[in-house]
C-alpha positions in Angstrom: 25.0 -94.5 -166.5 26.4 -96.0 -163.8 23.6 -94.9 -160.9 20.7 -95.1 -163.3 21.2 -98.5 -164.5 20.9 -99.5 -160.6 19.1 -97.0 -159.0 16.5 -99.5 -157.6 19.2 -101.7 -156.4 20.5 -98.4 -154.6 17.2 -97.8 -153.1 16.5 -100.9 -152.1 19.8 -101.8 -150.3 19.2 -98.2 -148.2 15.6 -99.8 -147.4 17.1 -102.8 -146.0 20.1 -101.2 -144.1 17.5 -98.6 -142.2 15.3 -101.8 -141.9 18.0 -103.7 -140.2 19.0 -100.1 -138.0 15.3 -100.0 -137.2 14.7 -103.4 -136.0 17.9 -104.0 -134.1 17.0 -100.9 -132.1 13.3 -102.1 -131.0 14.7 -105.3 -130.5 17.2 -104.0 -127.9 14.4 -101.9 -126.5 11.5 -105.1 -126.2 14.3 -107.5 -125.0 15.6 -104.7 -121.9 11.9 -103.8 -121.4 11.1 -107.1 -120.7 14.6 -107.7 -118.9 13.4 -104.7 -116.3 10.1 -105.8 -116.2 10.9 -109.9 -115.1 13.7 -108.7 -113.3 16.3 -110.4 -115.7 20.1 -109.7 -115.4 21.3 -106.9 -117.7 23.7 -109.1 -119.1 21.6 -111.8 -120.2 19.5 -109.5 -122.1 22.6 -108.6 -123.6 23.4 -111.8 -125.0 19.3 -112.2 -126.4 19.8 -109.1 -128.4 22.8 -110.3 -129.7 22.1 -113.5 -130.8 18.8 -111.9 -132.1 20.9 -109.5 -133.6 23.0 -112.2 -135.8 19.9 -113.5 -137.1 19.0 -110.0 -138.4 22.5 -109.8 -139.8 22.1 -113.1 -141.5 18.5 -112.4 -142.9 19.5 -108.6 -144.4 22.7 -110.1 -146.3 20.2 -113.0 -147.6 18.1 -109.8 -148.8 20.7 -108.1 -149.9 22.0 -110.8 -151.8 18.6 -111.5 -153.7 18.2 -107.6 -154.1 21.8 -107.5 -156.2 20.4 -111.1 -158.4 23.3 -112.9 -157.7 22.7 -115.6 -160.1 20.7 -118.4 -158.5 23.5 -121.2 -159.4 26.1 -119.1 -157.5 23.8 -118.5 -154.3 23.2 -122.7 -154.5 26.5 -123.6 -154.7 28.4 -120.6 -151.7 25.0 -122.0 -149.8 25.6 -125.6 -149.8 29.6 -125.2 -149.4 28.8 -123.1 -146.5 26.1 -125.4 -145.2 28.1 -128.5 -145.6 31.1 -126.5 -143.3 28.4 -125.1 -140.5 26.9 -128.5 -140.7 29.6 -130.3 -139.8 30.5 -127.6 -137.5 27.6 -127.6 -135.6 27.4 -131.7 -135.5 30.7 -131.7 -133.7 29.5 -128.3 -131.6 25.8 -129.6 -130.8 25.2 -129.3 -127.3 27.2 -125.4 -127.6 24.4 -124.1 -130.3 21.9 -126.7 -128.0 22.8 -124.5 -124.8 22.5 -121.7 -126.3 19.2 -121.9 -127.9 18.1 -123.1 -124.2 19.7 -120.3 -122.8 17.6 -117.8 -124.4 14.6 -120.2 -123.8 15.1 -120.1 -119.9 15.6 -116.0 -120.0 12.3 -115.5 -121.7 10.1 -118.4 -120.5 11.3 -119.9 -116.9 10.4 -119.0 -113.8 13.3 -118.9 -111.8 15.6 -116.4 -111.2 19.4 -115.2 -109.5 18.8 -115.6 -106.1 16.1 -118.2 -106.0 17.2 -121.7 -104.2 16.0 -124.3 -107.0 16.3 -128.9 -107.0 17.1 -130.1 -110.1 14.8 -133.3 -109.8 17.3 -135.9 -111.0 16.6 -139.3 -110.3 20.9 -140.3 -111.1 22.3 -136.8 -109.8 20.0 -134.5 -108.3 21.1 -131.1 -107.7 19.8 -128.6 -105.3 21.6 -125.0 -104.4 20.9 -121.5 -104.9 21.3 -119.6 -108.2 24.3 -117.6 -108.4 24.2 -116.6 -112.5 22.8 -117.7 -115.7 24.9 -117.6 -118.4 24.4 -118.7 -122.7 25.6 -121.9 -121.6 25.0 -123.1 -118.0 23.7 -122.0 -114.8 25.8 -122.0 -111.9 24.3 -123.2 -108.4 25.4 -122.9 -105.1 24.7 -125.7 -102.8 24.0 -125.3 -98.7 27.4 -126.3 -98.4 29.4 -123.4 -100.7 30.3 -126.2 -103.3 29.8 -124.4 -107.0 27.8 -126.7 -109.4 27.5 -125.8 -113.1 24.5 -127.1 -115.1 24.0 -127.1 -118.9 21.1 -125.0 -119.8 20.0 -127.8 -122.1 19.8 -130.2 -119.1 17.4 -127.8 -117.5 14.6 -128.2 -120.3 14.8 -131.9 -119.6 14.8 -132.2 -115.9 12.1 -131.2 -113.7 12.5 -128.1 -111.4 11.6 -127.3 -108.1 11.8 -123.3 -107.1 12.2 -124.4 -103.4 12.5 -120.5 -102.1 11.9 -118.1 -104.4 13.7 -114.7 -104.6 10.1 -112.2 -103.9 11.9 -109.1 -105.0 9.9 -108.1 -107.2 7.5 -104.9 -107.0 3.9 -107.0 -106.1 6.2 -108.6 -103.3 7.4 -105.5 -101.6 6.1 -104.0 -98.6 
């Protein structure tokens, strides 16, 4: 009685788990394709997948959950509760889920890279040194002088950006 009387619930949920499988694999695969093919930093097309990977996570247990028919005043009242934590969460942690966000902006969409000499054009603080790493949260420079600046991703969607010297390693470049 026990499998019959949810069968399609059982089906279902194995639909959504090989779904889930499925995707996060040709995720991985598009993101490290794309990584080899820009030249990107293995590790930063670590972090993509993973965040990407989350909101997979997130979206399957939101099926999963609908699947089961939780009743709908349950699901409204773990959703706000949860909403109402995150929220304020997230209000006091803005500029982290802010950073990040930018962070996966700059790996898909900028055109600067490690190694490239870059001005952040500033008009209170401008900044100008080499790229040494780009991380979720910041970018670390490294000015003529060997001082180490670190600049919020964020900040780097606002400012304007001058590649001064490019890094031409890339295979149209070579000789």
């Amino acid at each position: 009685m026990g499998f019959n009387q949810f069968t399609t619930e059982i089906i279902a949920t194995t639909s959504v788990l090989f779904l889930v499988i499925v995707l996060r694999m040709l995720v991985a695969k598009v993101v490290r394709r794309f990584a080899k093919t820009n030249h990107n930093i293995e590790h930063r097309a670590n972090l993509v997948i993973k965040y990407i990977d989350l909101l997979i996570n997130i979206i399957a247990v939101i099926a999963l959950i609908v699947i089961w028919g939780v009743k709908k005043e349950d699901i409204l009242v773990t959703v706000s509760s949860i909403t109402t934590v995150i929220g304020v969460a997230m209000f006091a942690q803005w500029s982290i889920l802010s950073n990040i966000t930018s962070g996966i902006i700059l790996f898909f969409f900028f055109p600067f890279k490690i190694g490239d000499i870059i001005r952040i054009n500033d008009k209170d603080f401008p900044v100008q040194g080499e790229i040494e790493d780009i991380n979720a949260f910041h970018i670390n420079l490294r000015s003529s002088d060997g001082e180490l600046s670190t600049y919020p991703n964020n900040l780097l969607l606002q400012k304007g950006i001058t590649v001064l010297n490019p890094r031409n390693d890339s295979p149209e470049f070579m000789d």
